[in-house]
C-alpha angles and dihedrals in degrees: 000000000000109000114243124201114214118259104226114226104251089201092075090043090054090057104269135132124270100250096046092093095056096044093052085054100045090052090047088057092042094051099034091042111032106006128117108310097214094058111359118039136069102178119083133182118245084184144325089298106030126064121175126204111226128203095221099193080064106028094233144098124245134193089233100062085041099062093037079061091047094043088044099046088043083053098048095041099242093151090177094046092050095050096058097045087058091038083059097038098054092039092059116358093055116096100222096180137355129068094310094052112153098014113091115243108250095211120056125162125247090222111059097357090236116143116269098187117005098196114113127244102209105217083067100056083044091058097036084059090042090054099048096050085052096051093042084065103041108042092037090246119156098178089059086058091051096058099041083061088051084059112042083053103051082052093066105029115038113142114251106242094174100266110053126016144163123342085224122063104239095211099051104022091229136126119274126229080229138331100249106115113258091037093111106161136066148244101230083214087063090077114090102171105176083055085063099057099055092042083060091055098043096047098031088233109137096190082085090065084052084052099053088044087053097046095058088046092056091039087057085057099051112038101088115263088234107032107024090233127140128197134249094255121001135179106266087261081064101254103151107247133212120218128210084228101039106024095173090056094099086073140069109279143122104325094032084054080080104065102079097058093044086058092043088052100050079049094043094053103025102012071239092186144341092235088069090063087046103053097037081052087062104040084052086054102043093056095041086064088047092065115174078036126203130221090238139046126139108264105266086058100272131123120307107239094259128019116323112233111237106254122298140206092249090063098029085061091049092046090057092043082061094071095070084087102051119089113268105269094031110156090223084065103074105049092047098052089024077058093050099036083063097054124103120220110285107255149169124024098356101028096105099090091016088062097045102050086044093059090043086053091053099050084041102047084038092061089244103118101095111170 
């Protein structure tokens, strides 16, 4: 067994009460899971034993957003609403033959729940495999195990039929923006390094720990030397990359929010790296000299190509995920989970990733996320 350390609640360091941490994220579920469907929540049911997650700003479910509710339900220790996220998304995400077979489509439609695109996204089947190993855990359940091993090593190991082929690129053991072959670069948010860590220890492979080794190398690459900042997609040596159907996506924007709570967390749990304290230090700095702070910037800090959003919840979570990494005391604690503590809920028309990475920020900046 891989030793943990233990993440601290940053709540309590900030100066709240012990049990903040657990009533925010009450309230998130509440509101994200059960709440109002017209403004609060994101999860439906399909039946009595199916529930979808939709992302209500598209009109569609992701992946994505299916394996955050499963990661998040396995957390926070909701058996019967896990069960019926994975019962749904094995019913109509899974690819059970084609040249996807095996990977879990990440666009479904909200009408007929038939795939609108059956490609994977691979943060999803991360995660998937992330969530299962959790609940297997903690709800004593052997069979959950046995699948995410299914799945970590498909992910590695599917065969390549010309079409599709691994998750992870066999030349370089890295993450792949996506498994369709021709895809050859990377999403530095796609590395979830912590995740890597446990999916060696669950499957005995040890090329995962390769893996993790590889992806902090490339992350060092591509978080930039001054700002700390990674771009939406990069070349796997971590040069940001623009694509014809996404042009911004050499800056900082939605997807890139995520890495610094994928690099507190590796530090929270292993102490994986040191790099991993450095660059979410700079990211830290660079948006406490920002204040008030935007979503969206190009990577070394300058203007977004268009109009910046005004921060959002999204980037205001991950922020305050960040400080895991920070000495206890530390004066760039406070405003960062003092910034996250003051937020609502995300609701009505946007509140679908927002939500999402506001409830992962929670569990994250509050010491709960044990892999």
């Amino acid at each position: 067994m891989m030793e943990r350390l233990t993440p601290r609640d940053m709540f309590v360091e900030a100066g709240y009460g012990p049990n903040f941490a657990n009533q925010l994220i009450q309230n998130a579920y509440s509101k994200l899971f059960e709440g109002d469907p017209i403004d609060e929540r994101v999860c439906f049911d399909a039946s009595d034993d199916m529930s979808y997650i939709i992302d209500i700003g598209h009109d569609d479910i992701r992946s994505e957003g299916m394996s955050y509710g499963m990661y998040i339900t396995a957390l926070t220790g909701h058996e019967r609403q896990f069960d019926k996220l994975w019962n749904f998304t094995k019913r109509y995400l899974r690819n059970d033959d084609g040249p996807h077979v095996g990977y879990f489509a990440w666009q479904v439609s909200t009408t007929d729940f038939s795939k609108m695109d059956p490609g994977a996204a691979p943060d999803g089947e991360e995660y998937f495999a992330m969530a299962l190993l959790i609940a297997a855990e903690r709800f004593n359940r052997p069979d959950l195990k046995d699948e995410a091993v299914g799945l970590i090593n498909w992910m590695r190991n599917k065969p390549n039929n010309g079409i599709v082929g691994p998750i992870i690129d066999p030349e370089r053991n890295l993450v792949k923006f996506s498994p369709v072959l021709g895809n050859d670069f990377t999403d530095p948010s796609y590395n979830t390094i912590a995740f890597y860590r446990a999916f060696a220890e669950a499957t005995g492979d040890e090329t995962w720990l390769t893996i993790a080794n590889n992806s902090l190398e490339y992350i060092q690459k591509a978080a930039h030397p001054v700002t700390g900042l990674c771009s939406e997609y990069s070349e796997y040596d971590g040069t940001p990359r623009a694509t014809p159907w996404y042009p911004e996506s050499d800056c900082f924007s939605g997807d890139a929010w995520r890495v610094a709570m994928n690099l507190s967390l590796d530090y929270a749990l292993f102490r994986g790296h040191e790099c991993e304290k450095q660059i979410c230090e700079k990211i830290l700095n660079f948006f406490n000299g920002k204040r008030p702070y935007l979503a969206d910037y190009a990577i070394d800090g300058g203007d977004f190509p268009r109009p910046g959003r005004n921060a959002t919840p999204g980037v205001i979570a991950m922020n305050a995920a960040a400080t895991q990494v920070l000495p206890t005391d530390d004066p760039r604690i406070k405003p960062f989970v003092k910034d996250l503590a003051a937020l609502s809920v995300p609701y009505r028309f946007w509140r679908y990733y927002d939500g999402m990475l506001y409830m992962l920020g929670l569990l994250a900046t509050a010491g709960k996320i044990r892999i």
